[in-house]
N, C-alpha and C positions, 0 to 999 in steps of 0.2 A: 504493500500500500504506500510505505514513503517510496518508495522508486516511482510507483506510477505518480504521485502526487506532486513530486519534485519535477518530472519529464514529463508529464501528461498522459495521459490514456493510451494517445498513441503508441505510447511505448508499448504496450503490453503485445501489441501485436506484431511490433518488432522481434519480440524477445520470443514470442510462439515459434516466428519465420526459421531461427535460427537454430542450427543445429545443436542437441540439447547433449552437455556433459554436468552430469553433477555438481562433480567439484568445481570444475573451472569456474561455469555460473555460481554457484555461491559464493566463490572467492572474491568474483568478480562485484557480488551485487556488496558483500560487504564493505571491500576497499573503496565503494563508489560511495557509499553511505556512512562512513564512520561516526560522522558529527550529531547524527539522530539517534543513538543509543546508547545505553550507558554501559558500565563496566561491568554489572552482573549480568545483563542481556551479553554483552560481547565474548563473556565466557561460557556462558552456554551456546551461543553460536558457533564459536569454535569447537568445541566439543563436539556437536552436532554435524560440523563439517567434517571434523576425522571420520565420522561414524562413517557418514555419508560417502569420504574417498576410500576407506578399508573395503564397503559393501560395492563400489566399483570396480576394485580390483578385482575382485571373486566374480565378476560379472561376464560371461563367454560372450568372446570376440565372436564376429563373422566375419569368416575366413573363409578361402576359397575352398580348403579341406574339406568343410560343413556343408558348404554348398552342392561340393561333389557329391560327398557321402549320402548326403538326402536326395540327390538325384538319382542315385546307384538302384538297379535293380534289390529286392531283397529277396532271401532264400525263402524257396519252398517250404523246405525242411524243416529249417528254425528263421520265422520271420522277423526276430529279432537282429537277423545279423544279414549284411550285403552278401548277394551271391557269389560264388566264387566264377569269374572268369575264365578260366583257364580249363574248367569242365565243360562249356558248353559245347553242344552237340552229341558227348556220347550216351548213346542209350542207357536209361536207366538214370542217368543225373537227376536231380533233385533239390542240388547246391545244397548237401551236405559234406562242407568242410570246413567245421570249426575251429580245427586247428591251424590251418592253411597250410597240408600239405601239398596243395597243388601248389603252390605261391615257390616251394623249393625243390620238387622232385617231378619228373615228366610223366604229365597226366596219363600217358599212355603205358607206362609202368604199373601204377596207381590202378590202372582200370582194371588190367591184365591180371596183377595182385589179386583184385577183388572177386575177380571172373571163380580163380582157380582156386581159391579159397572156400571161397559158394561149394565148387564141384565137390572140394576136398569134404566139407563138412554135410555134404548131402551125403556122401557113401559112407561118414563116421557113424551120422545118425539113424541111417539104416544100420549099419554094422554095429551099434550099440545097440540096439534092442533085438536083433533077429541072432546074436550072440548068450541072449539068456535063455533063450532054446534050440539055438539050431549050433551044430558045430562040425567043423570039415572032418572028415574021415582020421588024418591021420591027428585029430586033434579031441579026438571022442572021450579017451582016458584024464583030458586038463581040464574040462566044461566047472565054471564056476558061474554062479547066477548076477555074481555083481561085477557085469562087464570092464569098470576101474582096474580088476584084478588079473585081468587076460594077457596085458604086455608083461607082467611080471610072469604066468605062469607057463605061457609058451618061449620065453627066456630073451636076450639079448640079440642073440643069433637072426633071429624071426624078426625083430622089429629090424634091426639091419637090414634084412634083404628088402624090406619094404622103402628104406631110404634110399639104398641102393637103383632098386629099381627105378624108383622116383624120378633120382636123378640122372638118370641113364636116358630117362625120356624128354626128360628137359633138356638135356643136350640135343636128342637128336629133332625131337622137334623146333628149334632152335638154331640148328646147323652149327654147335659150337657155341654161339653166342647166349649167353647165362647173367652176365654182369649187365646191372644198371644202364651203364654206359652203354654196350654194343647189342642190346637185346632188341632194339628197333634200328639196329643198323639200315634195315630193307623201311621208309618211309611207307613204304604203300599196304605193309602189316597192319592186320586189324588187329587191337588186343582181344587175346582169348579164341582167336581162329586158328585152330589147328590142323584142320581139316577130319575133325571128324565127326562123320555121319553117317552110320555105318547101314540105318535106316533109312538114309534119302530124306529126312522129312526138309530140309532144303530146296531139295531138285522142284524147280518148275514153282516155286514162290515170289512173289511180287518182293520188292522192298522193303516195303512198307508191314506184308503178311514175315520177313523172314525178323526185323526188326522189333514184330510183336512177339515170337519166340524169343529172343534172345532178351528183352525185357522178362518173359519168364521163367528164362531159365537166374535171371540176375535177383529176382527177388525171390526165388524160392530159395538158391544161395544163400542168401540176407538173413531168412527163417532159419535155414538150415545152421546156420552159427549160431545165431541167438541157442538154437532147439539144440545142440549140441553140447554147448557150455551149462543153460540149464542142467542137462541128464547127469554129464560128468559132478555138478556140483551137488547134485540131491543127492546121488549115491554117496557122495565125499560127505558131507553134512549129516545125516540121516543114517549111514555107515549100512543101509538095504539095497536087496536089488531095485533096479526101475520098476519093474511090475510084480 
């Protein structure tokens, strides 16, 4: 009121015009008025004024960082957080990557990972439960009901030829190339195409029909982890068979 009284009215709409920072304007409207107030108004002013420049420091900038970030797509997955770039197009994405593996290690590792993983833990999860009743011939005499206990009792030896094998295949599917670095030496590699289909169900598929498969072979994968870590831990917790 003394400012407008002192300057006129007009002022007021000066002072709207102009871009508004806290502190400054208040510093400013004091040092313009000193003579209309007294000592225990100018110390509460000032007091009032730190309050006022401490509560602007805390106050978020806009930045072009912010601006990007709120323009950025967000994930499917967790809408809380921007998509990840570096996934899009392959089948199955959903822009979950909270940690931003993609951001360090090539998507197409990543996918491939996830492919055979899936595969991995669908044959576990069959092979854990179809192991508390069924068992191969020369393996009739080790049958234990809490599938946990099957690597220990068919021994060392066994799990061996299993990594063995493994990785035998991963070579030659691969042509050698196993490392990070040179496993998409060939650019035009799909991840997780190996060529096998031993069924055909490929042969003579659209795109678009062959792309709807391989989304469900990618999310039964997905179950199939979940579904496999469950079994392993109920038996471990629980110390019974699954069924």
């Amino acid at each position: 009121k003394v400012y407008e009284k002192e300057r006129g009215p007009a002022t007021r709409c000066t002072i709207l015009a102009q871009p508004f920072h806290p502190t400054v304007q208040f510093r400013r409207f004091l040092f313009n008025n000193l003579h209309h107030v007294n000592t225990v108004t100018m110390m509460k002013l000032a007091v009032f004024a730190s309050l006022v420049g401490s509560a602007a420091a805390f106050a978020p900038a806009s930045t072009g960082k912010a601006a990007t970030a709120l323009s950025a797509e967000m994930s499917k997955a967790m809408p809380f957080l921007t998509a990840p770039t570096n996934l899009d197009g392959y089948v199955g994405g959903v822009g979950f990557d909270p940690l931003g593996f993609s951001d360090n290690f090539d998507p197409k590792w990543l996918v491939e990972s996830e492919i055979k993983h899936g595969r991995v833990a669908m044959l576990a999860a069959a092979g854990f439960m179809a192991s508390q009743f069924v068992n191969f011939p020369m393996y009739a005499d080790m049958h234990v009901d809490d599938s946990n206990l099957a690597p220990q009792v068919v021994g060392v030896s066994a799990m061996l030829q299993i990594v063995c094998a493994a990785g035998i295949e991963e070579w030659r599917t691969n042509n050698g190339n196993v490392t990070m670095e040179t496993m998409f030496a060939n650019q035009d590699r799909a991840p997780g195409a190996l060529g096998f289909d031993p069924m055909g169900m490929m042969k003579g598929k659209s795109e678009a029909e062959i792309n709807d498969l391989k989304l469900k072979e990618i999310k039964n994968g997905r179950l199939a982890m979940l579904a496999i870590g469950g079994m392993i831990h109920h038996n471990f917790v629980t110390g019974d068979a699954l069924f």
